[in-house]
Structures are given as C-alpha cells and as structure tokens.
N, C-alpha and C positions, 0 to 999 in steps of 0.2 A: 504494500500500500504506500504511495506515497504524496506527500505533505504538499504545500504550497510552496515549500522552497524546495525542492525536488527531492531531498533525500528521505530516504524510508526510515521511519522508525529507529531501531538499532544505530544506523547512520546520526541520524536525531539526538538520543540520549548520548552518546558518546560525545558531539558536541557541546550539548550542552552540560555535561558532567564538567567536561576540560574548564567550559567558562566559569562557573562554579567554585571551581579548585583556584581559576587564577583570580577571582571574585576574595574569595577566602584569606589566601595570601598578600594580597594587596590592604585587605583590613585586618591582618595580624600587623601586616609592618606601619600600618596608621595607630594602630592601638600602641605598638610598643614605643612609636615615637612619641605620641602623649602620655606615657608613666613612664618615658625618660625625663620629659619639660615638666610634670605633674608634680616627680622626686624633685628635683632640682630644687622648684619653689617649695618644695615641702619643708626640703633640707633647711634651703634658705631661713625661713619663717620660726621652725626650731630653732635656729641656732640665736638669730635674734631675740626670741623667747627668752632662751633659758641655757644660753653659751655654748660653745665647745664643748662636744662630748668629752667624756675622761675615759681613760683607757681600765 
C-alpha cells in the first residue's frame, strides 16, 4: 500500500523513527546546555549567599 508520499509503510516508519531519534538528540543537547547555564547561575547565587565552599 502506498502513502501520498510514495513510500509504503515499512519505508514510512523507518523514516520517521530516524527523524524521531535525530528529534530526541537535538533536545538532549538543548537540555544539557540549559543545566550547564542553569548550574553556573546556581553556582553563582550560592556562592554569593553563603561563600566559598570548604573542603
């Protein structure tokens, strides 16, 4: 059977799985770069609180 965009089915899910995955990864590395900049100001705002960690 096939589709409007000509490929059948099987054809079908397999593309759309791949755009999925590069969907996925594209918003892991958006995510990890706002709880890189998130820590940072975290960091920041603690240390102004309440100083330098102590070892």
């Amino acid at each position: 059977m096939l589709n409007v965009s000509g490929l059948n089915n099987s054809e079908l899910l397999v593309y759309v799985g791949i755009a999925l995955m590069a969907l996925a990864v594209f918003m892991a590395v958006v995510c990890l770069i706002g709880f890189q900049i998130g820590g940072r100001r975290l960091n920041r705002k603690l240390e102004r609180e309440y100083g330098e960690p102590q070892d």
